[in-house]
C-alpha positions as CSV (number, residue, x, y, z in Angstrom):
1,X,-105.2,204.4,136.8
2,X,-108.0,206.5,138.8
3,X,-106.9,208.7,141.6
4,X,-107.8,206.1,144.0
5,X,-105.9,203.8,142.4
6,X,-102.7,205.9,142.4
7,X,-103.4,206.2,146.0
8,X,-103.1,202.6,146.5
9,X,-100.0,202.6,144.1
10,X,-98.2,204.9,146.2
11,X,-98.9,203.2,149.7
12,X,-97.7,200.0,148.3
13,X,-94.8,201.2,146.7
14,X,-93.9,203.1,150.2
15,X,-95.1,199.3,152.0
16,X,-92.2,197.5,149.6
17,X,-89.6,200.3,150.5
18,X,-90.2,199.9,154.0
19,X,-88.7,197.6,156.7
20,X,-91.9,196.8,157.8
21,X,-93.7,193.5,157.4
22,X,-96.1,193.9,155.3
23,X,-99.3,192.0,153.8
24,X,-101.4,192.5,150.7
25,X,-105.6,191.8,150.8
26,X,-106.8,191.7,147.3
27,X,-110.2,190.6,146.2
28,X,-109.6,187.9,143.7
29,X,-112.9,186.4,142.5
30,X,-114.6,184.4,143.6
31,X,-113.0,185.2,147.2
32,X,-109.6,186.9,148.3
33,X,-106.4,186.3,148.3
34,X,-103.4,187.2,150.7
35,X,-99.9,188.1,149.1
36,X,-96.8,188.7,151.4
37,X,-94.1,191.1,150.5
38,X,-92.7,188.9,147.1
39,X,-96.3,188.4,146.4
40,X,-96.7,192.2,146.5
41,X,-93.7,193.0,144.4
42,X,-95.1,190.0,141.8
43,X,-98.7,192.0,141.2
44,X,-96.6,195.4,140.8
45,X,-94.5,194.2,138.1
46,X,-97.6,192.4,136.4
47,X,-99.4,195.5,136.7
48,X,-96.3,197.8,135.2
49,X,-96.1,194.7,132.3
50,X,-92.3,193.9,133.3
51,X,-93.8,190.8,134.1
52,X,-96.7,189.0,131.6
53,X,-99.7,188.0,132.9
54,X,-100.2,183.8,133.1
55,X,-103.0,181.3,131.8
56,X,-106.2,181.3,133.1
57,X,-106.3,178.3,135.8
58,X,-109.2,175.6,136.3
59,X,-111.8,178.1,138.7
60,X,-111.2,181.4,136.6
61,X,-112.4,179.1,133.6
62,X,-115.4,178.6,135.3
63,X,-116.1,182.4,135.1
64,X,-117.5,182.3,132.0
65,X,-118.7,186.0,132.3
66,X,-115.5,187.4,133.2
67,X,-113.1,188.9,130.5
68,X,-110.1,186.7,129.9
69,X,-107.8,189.5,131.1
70,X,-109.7,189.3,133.9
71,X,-109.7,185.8,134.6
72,X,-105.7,185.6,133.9
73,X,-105.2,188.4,136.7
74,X,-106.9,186.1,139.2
75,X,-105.3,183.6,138.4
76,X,-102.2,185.0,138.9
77,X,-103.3,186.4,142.3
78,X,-104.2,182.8,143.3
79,X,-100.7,181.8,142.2
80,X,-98.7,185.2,144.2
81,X,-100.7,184.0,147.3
82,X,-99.9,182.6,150.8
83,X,-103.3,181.5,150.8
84,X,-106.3,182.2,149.3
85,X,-110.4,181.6,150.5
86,X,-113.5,181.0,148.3
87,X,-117.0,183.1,148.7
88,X,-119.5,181.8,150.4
89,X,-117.8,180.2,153.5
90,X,-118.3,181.4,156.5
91,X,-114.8,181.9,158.8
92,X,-112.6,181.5,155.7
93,X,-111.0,184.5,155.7
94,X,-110.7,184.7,159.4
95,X,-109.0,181.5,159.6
96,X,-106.4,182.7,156.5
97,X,-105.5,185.9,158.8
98,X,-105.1,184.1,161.6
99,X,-102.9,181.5,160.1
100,X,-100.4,183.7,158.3
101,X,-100.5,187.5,160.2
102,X,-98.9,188.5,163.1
103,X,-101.0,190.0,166.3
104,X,-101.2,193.4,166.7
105,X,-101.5,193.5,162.5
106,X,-103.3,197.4,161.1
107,X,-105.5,197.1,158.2
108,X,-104.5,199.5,156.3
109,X,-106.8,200.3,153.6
110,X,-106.3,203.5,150.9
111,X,-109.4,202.6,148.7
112,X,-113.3,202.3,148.6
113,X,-113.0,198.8,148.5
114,X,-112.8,195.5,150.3
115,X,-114.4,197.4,153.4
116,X,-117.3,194.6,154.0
117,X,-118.8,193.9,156.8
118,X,-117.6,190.1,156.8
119,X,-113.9,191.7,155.3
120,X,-113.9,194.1,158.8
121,X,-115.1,191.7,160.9
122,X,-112.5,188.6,160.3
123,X,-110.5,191.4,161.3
124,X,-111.2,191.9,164.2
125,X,-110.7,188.5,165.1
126,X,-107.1,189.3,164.9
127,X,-105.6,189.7,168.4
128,X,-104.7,193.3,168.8
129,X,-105.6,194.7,165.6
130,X,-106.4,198.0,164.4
131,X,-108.4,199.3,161.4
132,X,-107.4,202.4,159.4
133,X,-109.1,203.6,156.5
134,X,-108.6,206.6,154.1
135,X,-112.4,208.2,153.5
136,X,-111.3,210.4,150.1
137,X,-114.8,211.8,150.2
138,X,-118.2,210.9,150.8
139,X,-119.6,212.6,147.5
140,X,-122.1,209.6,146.4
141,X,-124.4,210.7,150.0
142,X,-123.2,214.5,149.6
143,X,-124.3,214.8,145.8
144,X,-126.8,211.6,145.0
145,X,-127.7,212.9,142.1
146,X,-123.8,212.5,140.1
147,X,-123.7,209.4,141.3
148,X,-124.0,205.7,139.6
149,X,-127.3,203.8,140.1
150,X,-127.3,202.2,143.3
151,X,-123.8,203.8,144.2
152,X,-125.3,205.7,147.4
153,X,-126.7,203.1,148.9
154,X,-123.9,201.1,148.8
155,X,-121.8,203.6,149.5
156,X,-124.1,204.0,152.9
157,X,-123.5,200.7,153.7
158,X,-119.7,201.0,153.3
159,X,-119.5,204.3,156.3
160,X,-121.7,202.3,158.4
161,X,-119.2,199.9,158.7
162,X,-116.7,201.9,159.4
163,X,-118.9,203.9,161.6
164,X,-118.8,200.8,163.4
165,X,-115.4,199.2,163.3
166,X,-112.3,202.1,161.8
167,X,-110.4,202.7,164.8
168,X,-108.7,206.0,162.8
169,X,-110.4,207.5,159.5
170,X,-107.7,209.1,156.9
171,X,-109.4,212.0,155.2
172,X,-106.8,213.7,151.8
173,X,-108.6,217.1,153.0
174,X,-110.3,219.2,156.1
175,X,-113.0,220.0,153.5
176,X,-113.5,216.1,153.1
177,X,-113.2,215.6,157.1
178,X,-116.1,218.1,157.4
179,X,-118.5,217.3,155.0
180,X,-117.9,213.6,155.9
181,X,-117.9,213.5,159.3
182,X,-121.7,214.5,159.8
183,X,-122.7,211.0,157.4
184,X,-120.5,209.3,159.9
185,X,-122.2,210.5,163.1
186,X,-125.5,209.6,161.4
187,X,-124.8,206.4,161.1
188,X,-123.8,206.0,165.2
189,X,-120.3,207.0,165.7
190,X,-117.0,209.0,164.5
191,X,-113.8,207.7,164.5
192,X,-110.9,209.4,165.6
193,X,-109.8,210.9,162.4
194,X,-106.6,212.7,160.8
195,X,-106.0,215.0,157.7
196,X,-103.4,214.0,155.2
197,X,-103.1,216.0,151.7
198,X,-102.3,213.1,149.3
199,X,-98.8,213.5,147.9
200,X,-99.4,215.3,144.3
201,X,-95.7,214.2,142.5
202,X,-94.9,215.9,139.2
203,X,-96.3,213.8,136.2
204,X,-93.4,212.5,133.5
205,X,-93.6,212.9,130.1
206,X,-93.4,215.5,127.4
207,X,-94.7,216.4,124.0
208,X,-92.1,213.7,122.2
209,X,-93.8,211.1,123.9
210,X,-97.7,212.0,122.5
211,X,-99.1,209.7,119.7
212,X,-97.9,210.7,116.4
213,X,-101.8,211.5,115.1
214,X,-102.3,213.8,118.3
215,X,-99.0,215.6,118.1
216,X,-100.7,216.6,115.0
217,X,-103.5,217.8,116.0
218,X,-102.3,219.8,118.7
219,X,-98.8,221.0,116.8
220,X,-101.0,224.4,114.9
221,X,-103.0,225.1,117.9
222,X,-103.4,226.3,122.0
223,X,-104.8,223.3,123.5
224,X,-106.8,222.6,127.1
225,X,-107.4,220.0,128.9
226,X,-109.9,218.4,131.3
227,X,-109.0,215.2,133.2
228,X,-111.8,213.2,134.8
229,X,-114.3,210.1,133.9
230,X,-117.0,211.8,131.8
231,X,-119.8,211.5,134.2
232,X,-121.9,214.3,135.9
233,X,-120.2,215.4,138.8
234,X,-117.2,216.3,136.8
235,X,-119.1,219.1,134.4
236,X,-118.3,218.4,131.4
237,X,-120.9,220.0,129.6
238,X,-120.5,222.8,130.6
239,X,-117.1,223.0,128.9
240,X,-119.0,221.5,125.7
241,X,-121.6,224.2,126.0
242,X,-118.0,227.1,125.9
243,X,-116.8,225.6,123.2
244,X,-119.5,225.9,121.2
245,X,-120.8,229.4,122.1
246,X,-116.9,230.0,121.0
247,X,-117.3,228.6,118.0
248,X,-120.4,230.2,116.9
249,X,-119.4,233.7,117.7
250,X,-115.8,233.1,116.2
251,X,-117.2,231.7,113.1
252,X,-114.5,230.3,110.9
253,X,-111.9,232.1,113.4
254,X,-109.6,230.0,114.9
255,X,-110.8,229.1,118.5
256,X,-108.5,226.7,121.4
257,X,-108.5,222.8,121.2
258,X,-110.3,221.2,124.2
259,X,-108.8,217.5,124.8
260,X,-110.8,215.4,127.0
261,X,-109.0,213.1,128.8
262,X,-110.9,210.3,130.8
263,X,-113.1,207.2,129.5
264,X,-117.3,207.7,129.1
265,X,-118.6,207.4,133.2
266,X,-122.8,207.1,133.9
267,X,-125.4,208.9,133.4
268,X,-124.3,211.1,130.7
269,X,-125.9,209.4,127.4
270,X,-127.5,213.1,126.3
271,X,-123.7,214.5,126.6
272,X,-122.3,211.5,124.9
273,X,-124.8,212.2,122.0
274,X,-123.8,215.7,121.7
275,X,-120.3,214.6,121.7
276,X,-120.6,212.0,119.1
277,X,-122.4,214.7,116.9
278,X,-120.5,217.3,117.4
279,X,-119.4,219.3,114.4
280,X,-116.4,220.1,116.9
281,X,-115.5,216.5,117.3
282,X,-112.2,215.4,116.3
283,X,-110.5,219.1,115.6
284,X,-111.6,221.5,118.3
285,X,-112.9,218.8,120.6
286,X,-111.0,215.7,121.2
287,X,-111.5,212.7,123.6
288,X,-108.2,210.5,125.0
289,X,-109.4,207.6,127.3
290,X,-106.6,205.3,126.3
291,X,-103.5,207.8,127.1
292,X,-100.9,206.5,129.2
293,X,-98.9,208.3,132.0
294,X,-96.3,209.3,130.3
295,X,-98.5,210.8,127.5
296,X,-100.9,212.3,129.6
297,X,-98.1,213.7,131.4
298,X,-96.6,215.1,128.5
299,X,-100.0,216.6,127.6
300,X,-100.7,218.3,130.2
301,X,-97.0,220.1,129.7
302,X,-97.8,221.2,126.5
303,X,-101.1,222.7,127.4
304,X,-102.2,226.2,128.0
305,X,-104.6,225.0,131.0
306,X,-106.3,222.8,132.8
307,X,-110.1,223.1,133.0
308,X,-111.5,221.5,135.8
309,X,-115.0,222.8,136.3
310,X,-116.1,219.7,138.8
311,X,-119.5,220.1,140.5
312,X,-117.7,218.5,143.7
313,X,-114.1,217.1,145.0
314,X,-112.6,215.4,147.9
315,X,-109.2,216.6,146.9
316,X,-109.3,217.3,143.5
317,X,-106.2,215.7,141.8
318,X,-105.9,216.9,138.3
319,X,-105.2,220.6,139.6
320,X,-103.0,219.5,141.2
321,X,-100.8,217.5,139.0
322,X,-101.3,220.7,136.9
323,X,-99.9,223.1,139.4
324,X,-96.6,220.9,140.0
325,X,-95.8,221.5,136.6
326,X,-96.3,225.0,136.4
327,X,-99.2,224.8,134.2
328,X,-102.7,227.0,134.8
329,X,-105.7,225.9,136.2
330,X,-108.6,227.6,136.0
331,X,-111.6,225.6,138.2
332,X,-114.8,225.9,139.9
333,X,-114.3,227.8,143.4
334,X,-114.0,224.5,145.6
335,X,-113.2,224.6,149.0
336,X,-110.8,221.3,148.8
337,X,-108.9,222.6,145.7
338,X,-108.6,226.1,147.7
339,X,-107.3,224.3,150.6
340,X,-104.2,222.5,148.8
341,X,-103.5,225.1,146.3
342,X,-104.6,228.2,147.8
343,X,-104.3,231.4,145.0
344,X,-102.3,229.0,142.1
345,X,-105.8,228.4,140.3
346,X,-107.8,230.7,138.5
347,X,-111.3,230.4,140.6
348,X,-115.0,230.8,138.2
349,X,-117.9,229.1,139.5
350,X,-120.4,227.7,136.0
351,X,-123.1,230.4,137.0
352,X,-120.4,232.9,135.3
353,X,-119.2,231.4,131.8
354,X,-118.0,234.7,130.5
355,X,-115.2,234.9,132.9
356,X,-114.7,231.2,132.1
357,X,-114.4,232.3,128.3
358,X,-112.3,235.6,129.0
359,X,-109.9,233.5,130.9
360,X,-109.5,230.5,128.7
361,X,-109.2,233.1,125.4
362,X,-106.3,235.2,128.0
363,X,-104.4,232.1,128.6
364,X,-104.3,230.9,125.1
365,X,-102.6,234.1,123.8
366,X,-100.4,233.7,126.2
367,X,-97.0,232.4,125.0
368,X,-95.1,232.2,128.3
369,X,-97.2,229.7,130.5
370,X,-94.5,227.6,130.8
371,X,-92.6,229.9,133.3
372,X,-95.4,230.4,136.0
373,X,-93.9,229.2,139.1
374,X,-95.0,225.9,140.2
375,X,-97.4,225.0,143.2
376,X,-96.1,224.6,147.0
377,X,-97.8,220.5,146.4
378,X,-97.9,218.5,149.0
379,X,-95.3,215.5,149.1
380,X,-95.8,211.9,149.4
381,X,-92.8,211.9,152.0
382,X,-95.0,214.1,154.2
383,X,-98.2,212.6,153.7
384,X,-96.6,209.4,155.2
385,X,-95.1,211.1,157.7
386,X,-98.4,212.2,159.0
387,X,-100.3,208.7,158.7
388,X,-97.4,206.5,160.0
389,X,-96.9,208.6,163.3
390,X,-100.7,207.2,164.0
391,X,-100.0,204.1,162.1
């Protein structure tokens, strides 16, 4: 899962925990579909594979174009729903609300999507309701230029509506709430707004649970690791570019590992070229983007650090992750990492790659890692606490 979707993970898990009544809105092509509490629990244990995914039914098989894994999970959604609407007809969705939700209902939404202007505005044809949405960042107008092809404008589009319609905006971080604020204004209005740190819990796993061929590879040798979609924003060139200034002054010494762990993003074809032809590829640099928890978690135990030397962040999860398990970041100077972990992280910005190499070269001689004390994190319990008294 992304961070966002972890963020969604969490708030459902805390909705099925509570005594609330509570209602799930999930796109399911080619419309949405509306789940109720079972129906909630019923996605969850699909998703977690305690439960298999069913057949593909008659309109997913009409959807030629979409992946049969695809197709099967919408069919299942149709089949968890109360109800259910179909693109392209107008009222739909406001007539499902209306017809199954309570008044005085919040929308509650934790991630980027489903924030439409039709999706907003059937709504606000509920009597009474509210709208709260969680803004993780607003990156794509901040920094165009590490963003997907046509991922500002949409993006635009998106605070505009909320501009218009969020009665409270959820920002993970102050440095988020300032630099997103201004794009809000610009488009006519800010909502009233609260800051939240998400809840950073300690990732599971340990070495034992790493595939047998990268146990291997890792067993002789320090290792670091970068989490993040390889895509601009997140740098990772620049850690190419170390590691192979390392290796040409080291010769045939021994130099760290650097694991990559995140699938291939945008925009990147000249890194992905580099990486593919590599001489480093596959011993001294490695890419995971099919890891799961557990064995990300466990290799992120094992390692001596965790690079993260991100242009941009609206919170900046990885670091933090890394910090509740007492392992040493070392990161661009950020001022949304330095707000949740203060000191923990060892701070280089790119214009300075020797302190980047002295530091990575310290910290992989070091054989005691494992006892630096853990990150103060924030909690999911108080990250709730904070959003529910305005919720």
């Amino acid at each position: 899962m992304t961070g966002i979707d972890r963020v969604e993970r969490a708030y459902a898990d805390r909705m099925l925990a509570g005594s609330e009544l509570a209602f799930g809105l999930v796109r399911a092509a080619p419309g949405h579909a509306l789940l109720d509490r079972d129906g909630i629990a019923g996605l969850l244990a699909r998703c977690d594979g305690h439960v298999p995914w069913g057949p593909a039914d008659t309109l997913s098989r009409l959807h030629l174009r979409q992946p049969m894994a695809r197709r099967r999970a919408m069919s299942d959604l149709r089949r968890l729903a109360l109800g259910t609407t179909l693109s392209g007809r107008p009222g739909a969705l406001a007539t499902l609300l209306r017809r199954h939700l309570p008044g005085g209902v919040t929308y509650l939404n934790v991630g980027h999507a489903n924030l439409s202007q039709d999706t907003l505005r059937a709504l606000r044809h509920m009597p009474g309701s509210r709208i709260a949405v969680m803004l993780h960042d607003t990156i794509p107008l901040d920094h165009p230029e590490f963003a997907a092809t046509g991922m500002p404008a949409r993006f635009a589009a998106m605070v505009a509506q909320l501009a218009r319609h969020a009665d409270l905006v959820i920002w993970t971080t102050a440095a988020a709430r300032m630099a997103g604020e201004p794009h809000l204004a610009q488009a006519g209005r800010i909502p009233p707004g609260i800051v939240a740190h998400l809840g950073v819990p300690r990732p599971a796993g340990t070495l034992r649970d790493l595939p047998e061929r990268l146990a291997t590879l890792i067993a002789s040798q320090p290792y670091f690791l970068c989490v993040g979609t390889i895509e601009p924003r997140k740098n990772i060139g620049f850690l190419v570019d170390l590691w192979e200034a390392m290796a040409r002054e080291n010769g045939a010494g021994p130099i760290p590992t650097l694991v990559l762990a995140g699938a291939r993003g945008w925009r990147s074809d000249a890194l992905f070229g580099r990486l593919d032809g590599s001489p480093l590829r596959g011993h001294r640099i490695v890419e995971e983007n099919e890891l799961s928890d557990r064995e990300l978690g466990g290799l992120l135990a094992g390692a001596c650090g965790l690079l993260f030397p991100s242009h941009a962040e609206g919170f900046g999860l990885p670091p933090a992750e890394a910090a509740a398990c007492g392992v040493p970041v070392l990161c661009n100077n950020l001022p949304a990492i330095r707000e949740v972990l203060g000191d923990y992280p060892l701070y280089a910005t790119q214009d300075a790659p020797y302190s980047w190499r002295r530091n990575i070269l310290a910290l992989a001689e070091r054989k005691d890692f494992e006892k630096t004390p853990t990150a103060d994190v924030p909690t999911w319990e108080a990250h709730f606490s904070a959003v529910f008294a305005h919720v």
